[in-house]
C-alpha positions as CSV (number, residue, x, y, z in Angstrom):
1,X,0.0,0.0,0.0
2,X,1.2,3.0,-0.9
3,X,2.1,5.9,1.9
4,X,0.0,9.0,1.7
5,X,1.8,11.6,0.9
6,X,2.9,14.6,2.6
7,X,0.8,18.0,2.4
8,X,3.3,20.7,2.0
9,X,1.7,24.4,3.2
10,X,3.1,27.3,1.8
11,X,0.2,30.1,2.4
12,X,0.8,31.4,5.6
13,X,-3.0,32.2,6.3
14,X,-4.2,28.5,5.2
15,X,-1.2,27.4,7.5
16,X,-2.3,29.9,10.6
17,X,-6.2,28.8,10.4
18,X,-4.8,24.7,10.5
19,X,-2.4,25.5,13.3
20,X,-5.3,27.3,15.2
21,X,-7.4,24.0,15.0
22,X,-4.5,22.0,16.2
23,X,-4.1,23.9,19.3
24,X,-7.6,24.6,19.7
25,X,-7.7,20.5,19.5
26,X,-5.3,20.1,23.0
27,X,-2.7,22.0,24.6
28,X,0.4,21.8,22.5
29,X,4.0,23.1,23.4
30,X,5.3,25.7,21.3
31,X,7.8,23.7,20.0
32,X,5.4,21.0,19.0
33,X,3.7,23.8,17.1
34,X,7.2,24.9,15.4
35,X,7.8,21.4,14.6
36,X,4.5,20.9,13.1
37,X,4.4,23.9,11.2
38,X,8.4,22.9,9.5
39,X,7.5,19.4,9.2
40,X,4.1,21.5,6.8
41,X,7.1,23.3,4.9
42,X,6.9,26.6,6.0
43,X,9.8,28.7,6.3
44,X,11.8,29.9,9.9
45,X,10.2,33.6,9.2
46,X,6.4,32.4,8.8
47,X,6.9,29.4,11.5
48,X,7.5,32.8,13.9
49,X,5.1,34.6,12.8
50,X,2.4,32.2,13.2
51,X,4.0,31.1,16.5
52,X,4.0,34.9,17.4
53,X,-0.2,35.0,16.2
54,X,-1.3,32.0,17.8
55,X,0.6,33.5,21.4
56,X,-1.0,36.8,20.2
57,X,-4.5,35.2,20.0
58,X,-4.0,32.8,23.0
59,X,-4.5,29.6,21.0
60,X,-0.6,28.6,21.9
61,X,0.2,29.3,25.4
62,X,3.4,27.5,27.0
63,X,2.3,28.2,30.8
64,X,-1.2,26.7,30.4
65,X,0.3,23.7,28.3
66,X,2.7,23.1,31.1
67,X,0.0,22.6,33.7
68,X,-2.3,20.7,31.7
69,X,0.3,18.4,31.3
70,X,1.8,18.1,35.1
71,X,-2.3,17.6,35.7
72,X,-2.6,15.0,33.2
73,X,0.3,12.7,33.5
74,X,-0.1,13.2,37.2
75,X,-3.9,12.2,37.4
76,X,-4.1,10.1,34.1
77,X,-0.6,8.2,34.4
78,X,0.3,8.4,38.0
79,X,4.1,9.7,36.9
80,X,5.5,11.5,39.5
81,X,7.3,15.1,39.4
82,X,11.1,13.6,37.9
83,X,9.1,12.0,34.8
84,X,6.6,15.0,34.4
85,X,9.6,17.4,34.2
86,X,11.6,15.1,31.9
87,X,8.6,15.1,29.6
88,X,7.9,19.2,29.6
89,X,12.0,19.8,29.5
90,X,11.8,17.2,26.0
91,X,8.7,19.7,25.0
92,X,11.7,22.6,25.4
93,X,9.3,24.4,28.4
94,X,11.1,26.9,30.4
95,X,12.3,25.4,33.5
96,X,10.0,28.4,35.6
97,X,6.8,27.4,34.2
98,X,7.8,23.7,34.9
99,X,7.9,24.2,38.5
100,X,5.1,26.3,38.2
101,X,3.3,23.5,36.5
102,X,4.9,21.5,39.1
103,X,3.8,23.2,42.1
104,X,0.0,23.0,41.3
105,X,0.7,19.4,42.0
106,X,-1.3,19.1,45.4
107,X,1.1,17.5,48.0
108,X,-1.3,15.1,49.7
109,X,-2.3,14.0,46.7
110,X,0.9,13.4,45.3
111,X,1.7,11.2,48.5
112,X,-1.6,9.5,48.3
113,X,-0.7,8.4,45.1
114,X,2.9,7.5,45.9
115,X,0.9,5.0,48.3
116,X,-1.1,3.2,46.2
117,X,1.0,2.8,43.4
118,X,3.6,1.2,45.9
119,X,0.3,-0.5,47.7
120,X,-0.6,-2.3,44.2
121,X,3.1,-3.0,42.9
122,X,3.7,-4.8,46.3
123,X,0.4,-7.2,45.7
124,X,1.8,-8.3,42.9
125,X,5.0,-9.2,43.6
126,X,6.0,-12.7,45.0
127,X,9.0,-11.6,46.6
128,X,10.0,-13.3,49.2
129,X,13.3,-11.9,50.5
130,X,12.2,-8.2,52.8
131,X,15.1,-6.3,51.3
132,X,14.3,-7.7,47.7
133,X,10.9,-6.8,48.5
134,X,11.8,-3.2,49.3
135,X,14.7,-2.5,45.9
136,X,11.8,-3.8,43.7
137,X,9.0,-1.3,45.2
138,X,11.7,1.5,45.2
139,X,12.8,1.0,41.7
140,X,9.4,0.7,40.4
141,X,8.4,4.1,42.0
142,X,11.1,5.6,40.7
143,X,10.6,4.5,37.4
144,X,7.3,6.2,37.4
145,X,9.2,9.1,38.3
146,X,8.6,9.9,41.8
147,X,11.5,11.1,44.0
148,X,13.8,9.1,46.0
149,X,13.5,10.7,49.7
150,X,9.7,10.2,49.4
151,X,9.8,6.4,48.7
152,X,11.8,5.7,51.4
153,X,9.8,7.6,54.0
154,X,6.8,5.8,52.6
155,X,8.9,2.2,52.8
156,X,9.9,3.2,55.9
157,X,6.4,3.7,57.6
158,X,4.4,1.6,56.1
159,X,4.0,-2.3,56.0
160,X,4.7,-2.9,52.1
């Protein structure tokens, strides 16, 4: 079967209304937009200007992106704060709006959610050896990105 083939947009106002609708769609970074608007074959000087409209008209903003996605991955995923902030620093987001995005993070819940992410890996392993036990829960939750310091004061108190 053959591959469709690319669309190439070179009229800046067709490419401006199709980039609205793709931010409009979801949050997007603004260099997802910049990629998306290359990868359409627009040239450096229009990719601004239409990055510079859509900020303009508030279709493409990089703070609101960055807490949608903290709140999603958080809520939807159950990533923790390293992983969130790998993700938005591979989107190119400031590193102020990431802890900004960061921050809105509620602290209880984030713990609460440590919890029972280590609660439901421990059912499941078969683990027999304490200390074995313990690397594996600690490795998974930091895998899901959640921080060191807070997955040992949860091992710590807890009966896991």
């Amino acid at each position: 079967m053959d591959e469709p083939k690319k669309v190439k947009i070179t009229d800046e106002k067709a490419a401006l209304a199709k980039a609205e609708h793709y931010c409009a769609y979801q949050e997007r970074a603004q260099q997802e937009v910049r990629d998306k608007l290359y990868e359409w074959g627009l040239w450096s000087d229009s990719v601004e200007n239409i990055i510079g409209e859509l900020i303009g008209a508030n279709f493409l903003n990089e703070e609101r992106f960055a807490k949608a996605y903290a709140k999603g991955k958080f809520n939807q995923n159950g990533w923790g704060k390293n992983k969130i902030k790998q993700g938005l620093k591979f989107k190119k987001v400031p590193d102020v709006l990431i802890k900004k995005a960061l921050s809105g993070i509620p602290v209880d819940d984030y713990l609460q959610s440590l919890e029972a992410i280590l609660a439901k890996k421990a059912r499941t392993l078969n683990e027999k050896d304490p200390l074995k036990h313990r690397f594996k829960l600690q490795q998974y939750a930091l895998s899901r990105g959640f921080e060191l310091d807070l997955i040992l004061d949860i091992l710590k108190t807890s009966d896991l």
